[in-house]
C-alpha positions, 0 to 999 in steps of 0.5 A: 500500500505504499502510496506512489505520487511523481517524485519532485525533490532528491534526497537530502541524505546519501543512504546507502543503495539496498538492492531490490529483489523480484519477490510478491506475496499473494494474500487472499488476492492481494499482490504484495511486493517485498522486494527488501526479503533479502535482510531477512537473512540475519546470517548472510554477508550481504545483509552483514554489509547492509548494517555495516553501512548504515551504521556508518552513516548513523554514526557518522551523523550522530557525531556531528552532534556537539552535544552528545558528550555533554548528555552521556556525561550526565546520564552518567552522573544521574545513573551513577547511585547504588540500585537495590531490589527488595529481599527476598528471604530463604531461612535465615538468609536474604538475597538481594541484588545490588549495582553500585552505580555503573555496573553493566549488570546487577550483582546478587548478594545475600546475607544473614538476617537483615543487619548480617554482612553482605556476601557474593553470591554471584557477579555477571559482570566477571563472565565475560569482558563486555558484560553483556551477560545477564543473570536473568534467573535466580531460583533456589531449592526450598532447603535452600541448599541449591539454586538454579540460574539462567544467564543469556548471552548478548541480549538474546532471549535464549537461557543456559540453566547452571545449579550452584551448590549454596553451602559452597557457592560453587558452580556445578556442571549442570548445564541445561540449554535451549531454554526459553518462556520458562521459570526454574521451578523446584521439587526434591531434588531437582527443577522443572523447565521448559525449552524448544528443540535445537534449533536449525539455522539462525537461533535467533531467526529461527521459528520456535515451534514444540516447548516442551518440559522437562524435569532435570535432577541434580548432577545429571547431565541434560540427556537424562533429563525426564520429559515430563509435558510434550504436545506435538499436534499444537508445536505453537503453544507455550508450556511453563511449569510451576510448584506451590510453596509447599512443593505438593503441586506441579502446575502446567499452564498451556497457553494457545495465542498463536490460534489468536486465544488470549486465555489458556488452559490449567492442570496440575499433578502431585509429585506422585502422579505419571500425568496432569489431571485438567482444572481447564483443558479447553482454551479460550480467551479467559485466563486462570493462573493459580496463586497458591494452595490453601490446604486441598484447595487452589487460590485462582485469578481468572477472566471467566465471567470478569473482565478486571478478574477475580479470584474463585477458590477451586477443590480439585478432588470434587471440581468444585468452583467457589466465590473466594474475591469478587470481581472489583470496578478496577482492575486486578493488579497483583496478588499473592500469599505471605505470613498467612495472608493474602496482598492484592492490588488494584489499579485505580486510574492507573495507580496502586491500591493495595489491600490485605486479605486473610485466607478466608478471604475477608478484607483486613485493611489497605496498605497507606501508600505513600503517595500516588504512584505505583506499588509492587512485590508484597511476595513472601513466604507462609512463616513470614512476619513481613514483607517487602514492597517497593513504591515509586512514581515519576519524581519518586525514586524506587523506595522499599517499604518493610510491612509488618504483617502483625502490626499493618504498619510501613516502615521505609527499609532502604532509600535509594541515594540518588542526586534527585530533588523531587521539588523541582519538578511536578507530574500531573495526570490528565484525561483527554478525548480521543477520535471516538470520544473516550477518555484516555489518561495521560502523565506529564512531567517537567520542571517547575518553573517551565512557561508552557510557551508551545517550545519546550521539547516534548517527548511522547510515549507510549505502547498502548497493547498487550494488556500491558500497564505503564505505570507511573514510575521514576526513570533516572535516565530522563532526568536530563531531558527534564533538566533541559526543560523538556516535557515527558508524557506517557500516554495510557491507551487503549490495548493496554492493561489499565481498565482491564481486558475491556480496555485490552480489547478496544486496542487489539485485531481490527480495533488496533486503529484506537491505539494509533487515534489515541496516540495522535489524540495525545500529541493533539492534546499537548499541542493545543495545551501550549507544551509544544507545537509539532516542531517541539514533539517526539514520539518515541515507543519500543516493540509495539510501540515501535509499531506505533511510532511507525503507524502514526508517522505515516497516518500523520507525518506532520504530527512531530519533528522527531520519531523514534521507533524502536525494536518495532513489529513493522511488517505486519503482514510477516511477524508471525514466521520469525522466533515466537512471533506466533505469539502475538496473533491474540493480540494482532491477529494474522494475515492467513485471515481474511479480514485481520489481512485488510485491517494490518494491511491498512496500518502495517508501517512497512507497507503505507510509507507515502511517497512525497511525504515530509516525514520527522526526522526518524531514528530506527532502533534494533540491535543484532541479538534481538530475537523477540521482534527480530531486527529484519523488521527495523532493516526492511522498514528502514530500507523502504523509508530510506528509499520511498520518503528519503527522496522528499525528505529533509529530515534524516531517516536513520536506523541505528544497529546495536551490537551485542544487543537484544531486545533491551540494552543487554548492559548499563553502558550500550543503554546509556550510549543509546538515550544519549543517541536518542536525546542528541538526535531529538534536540540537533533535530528541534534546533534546541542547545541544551545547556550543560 
């Protein structure tokens, strides 16, 4: 659907040549070129060249900038403060994970009661020189004896499972491979897990198809390991296994998205049983994930017959479905048990309440948060006496909060040390009309003081699917945008989690088109607001929300001066041939279906790039280990924007190609180096010198 009009301007920028193949597709009668499939090929030496050229010339341009210096300079200063997660208690022991500042990966500590002395446990960053080796699991045995962790290499999904010996925290020579979607779950005297075949050709191309699971018993080698779960009629399905606390129960959740269910299906087995007796074989489009047992009882969180969920109490020996917590106005957030009571959490207009339960389900009280904001971890043990959360918000710094179980008190356990005053900058939540006339909540924040004279930089966020929330919540790495008297607003549309599986629905298959109305409705709003005029607005948004940023800027070009499209899905028409991109048909639908086609084909950001069109400077994003959206969708978008709007644009059309990298920064140094990318590329393209 690229829109072909005469040519009448050359091209501002000396792109690299992509060369053109002969190749079409035929969707339902539709005839479809795709003469850019050739960069699908992650391993080949001509693609291998492509990247090597573009990077030069992005390279080339983002040093040119005279102030990315002077950015990277201050990230480093914000960023530089020791970070810590919350405890979380094994015995007498607590692990925790700490970076000092600067570090490429968090190291993981424990210590002996909550005033012991801090030991190693284990530091990634010795792993290997570029640290971009990432602990991604840690799991220990419920004796506390062993532990379980995964590492990925270079920012790649793929995990490599290793078991250390706790008393001696020494390494093993366990080495389970080919991991992926899996946790590293406990019973006796070894783990369950879930992994994909080998797989043939590019491991982080390759379709991955037949997640099988396995229980590997220490000290044994991988090719002992016992299939435990395998379904080869339904190779596109997800199989993840859990244990309770008490370790009686073995949980197998079997997920279908890639037949478009967003639901899945529940069994469960003791360790005694050969197979897994169903609590729910059919998979349709409502959830059930078990949140502990009580005795012979299962605690479960479900959609069934409620769109914000609810929790039911289900008896596997009579299949007994009971009421245990009704259904609310606002969406189910979290919930889990500790110290023999139940912490649930709600989202009230996209910020945390917190409640507590006891077992029988009666409400006991609300935890006082500290202010608006967002809340998370509450997670604990049956014996606990307290628990752990960690509150934040835009101009609140993570703080973990120790609640006392007994008492129903907070107390703060661990401030974070960051050179932050929260005074000099505000956050306000405002609701504004999209194209259809629905309300759409939105964060902005800046600098007190700021005259909201239409100039000031302006970046906008969002993601806006999935059933994913944006949060609220403090980013130190924007602190100098914010300093140069930018403005950041994270716009909370539709296709995301924030008013629950209603609010979900509005913004996936053929509704997807709100997501882009509520994106632009937000840029709309800060315009006629006076925070900034199209020639002082960035989009920027990663994954689905690189699919966004793409939608948007063809639909409205004129929209904003910057884009900043990352780690998109841009070919729409393609996403379900690469890694597990199979996954997404629930939320996306998918082009083997008739009317899911035409509503892709209509938005698909490779596919309605506009000739004679003035496009925002853009800068495309990816990096070369990412095998979630794999980078062929960001070379082939690229390619095309390159081709079809450079010749009318004088705006750069750039993609930067990271290396080492995944689907996130695979380390604190290539992700500082990227925001001050970013951050250069939104200001030398605003015309505005920040003030360093």
């Amino acid at each position: 659907m690229i829109l072909a009009t005469t040519i009448n301007s050359m091209a501002q920028f000396d792109y690299p040549k992509t060369k053109k193949i002969d190749h079409v597709d035929n969707y339902h009668g539709t005839i479809i070129a795709d003469p850019y499939r050739w960069l699908e090929d992650d391993r080949s030496e001509e693609t291998a060249a492509w990247v090597k050229a573009q990077n030069e010339l992005t390279d080339a341009y983002l040093e040119k900038i005279p102030y990315q210096d002077g950015f990277m300079k201050r990230l480093e200063e914000v960023y530089n403060y020791p970070k810590y997660s919350a405890p979380s208690r094994n015995g007498e022991w607590f692990y925790f994970y700490k970076n000092d500042g600067l570090q490429n990966q968090s190291v993981l500590y424990r210590q002996k009661g909550l005033n012991g002395t801090p030991e190693l446990v284990l530091n990634p960053n010795e792993l290997e020189a570029e640290g971009t080796t990432r602990l991604t699991q840690f799991s220990l045995s419920k004796n506390g004896d062993y532990a379980g962790y995964a590492l990925s290499e270079g920012g790649s999904d793929w995990q490599t499972i290793k078991l250390m010996n706790m008393k001696t925290l020494k390494t093993l020579d366990d080495n389970v491979e080919w991991v992926k979607i899996s946790g590293i779950s406990w019973q006796d005297n070894g783990f369950y897990y879930s992994r994909y075949p080998k797989p043939d050709g590019s491991a982080l191309a390759a379709k991955n198809e037949d997640h099988q699971v396995f229980y590997h018993k220490i000290g044994t080698p991988q090719s002992k390991d016992t299939q435990v779960f395998r379904d080869a009629d339904n190779p596109q399905r997800f199989h993840t296994v859990g244990t309770t606390e008490d370790e009686k129960y073995v949980i197998l959740t079997v997920s279908d998205r890639g037949k478009g269910l967003d639901g899945n299906g529940l069994y469960f087995k003791t360790k005694d049983d050969k197979t897994f007796t169903p609590i729910i074989s059919e998979i349709t489009n409502n959830s059930y994930n078990i949140v502990d047992n009580v005795g012979d009882k299962f605690i479960i969180r479900t959609t069934k017959d409620a769109p914000n969920e609810q929790l039911m109490l289900y008896t596997p020996a009579t299949k007994k479905w009971e009421s245990y917590i009704e259904e609310k106005p606002e969406p189910l957030n979290g919930a889990g048990t500790a110290g023999g009571k139940l912490f649930i959490s709600y989202l009230k207009d996209v910020t945390t309440k917190a409640y507590v339960y006891d077992l029988q389900g009666n409400l006991e009280e609300e935890i006082e948060l500290p202010s608006v904001g967002t809340a998370g971890g509450f997670g604990g043990n049956a014996d606990d006496k307290f628990v752990f959360y960690t509150f934040t918000s835009f101009t609140f710094p993570p703080t973990i909060y120790r609640y006392d179980i007994a008492t129903g008190k907070s107390s703060v356990f661990r401030e974070p040390e960051v050179a932050f005053d929260a005074m000099d900058f505000e956050t306000k939540q405002v609701f504004y009309e999209s194209k259809d006339g629905t309300k759409i909540p939105m964060f902005i924040t800046y600098k007190k003081g700021i005259e909201m004279n239409a100039k000031n930089p302006t970046l906008l966020y969002g993601y806006g699917g999935f059933n994913i929330t944006l949060n609220p919540a403090f980013n130190p790495l924007l602190i100098p945008f914010l300093e140069q008297g930018g403005v950041y607003a994270q716009a909370n549309l539709r296709g995301g989690g924030e008013y629950g599986e209603a609010w979900h629905e509005q913004g996936m298959k053929l509704n997807k088109q709100n997501v882009f109305d509520d994106f632009i409705a937000a840029g709309e709003y800060l315009i006629d607001n006076k925070y900034c005029t199209s020639d002082y607005l960035a989009l920027r948004g990663g994954s689905n929300g690189g699919l966004l940023v793409g939608a948007v800027i063809n639909q409205r070009p004129g929209l904003a001066k910057v884009a900043i499209p990352q780690v998109g899905v841009m070919d729409m028409l393609r996403f379900q041939k690469f890694t597990i991109g199979w996954n997404w048909i629930a939320d996306y639908g998918s082009s083997d279906n008739y009317d899911e086609f035409h509503s892709q084909y209509t938005y698909s950001p490779l596919h309605n790039i506009r000739y004679n069109t003035a496009y925002p400077a853009t800068l495309v994003t990816t990096a070369d280990h990412d095998d979630r959206v794999v980078p062929a969708h960001s070379f082939k978008y690229a390619a095309t924007l390159q081709e079809v709007a450079g010749q009318s644009s004088k705006n750069p059309l750039l993609i930067r190609i990271g290396t080492n990298s995944g689907h996130g920064a695979s380390n604190t140094k290539k992700n500082l180096e990227l925001y001050a990318d970013i951050y250069g590329f939104i200001f030398y393209n605003m015309g505005i010198t920040p003030k360093f």
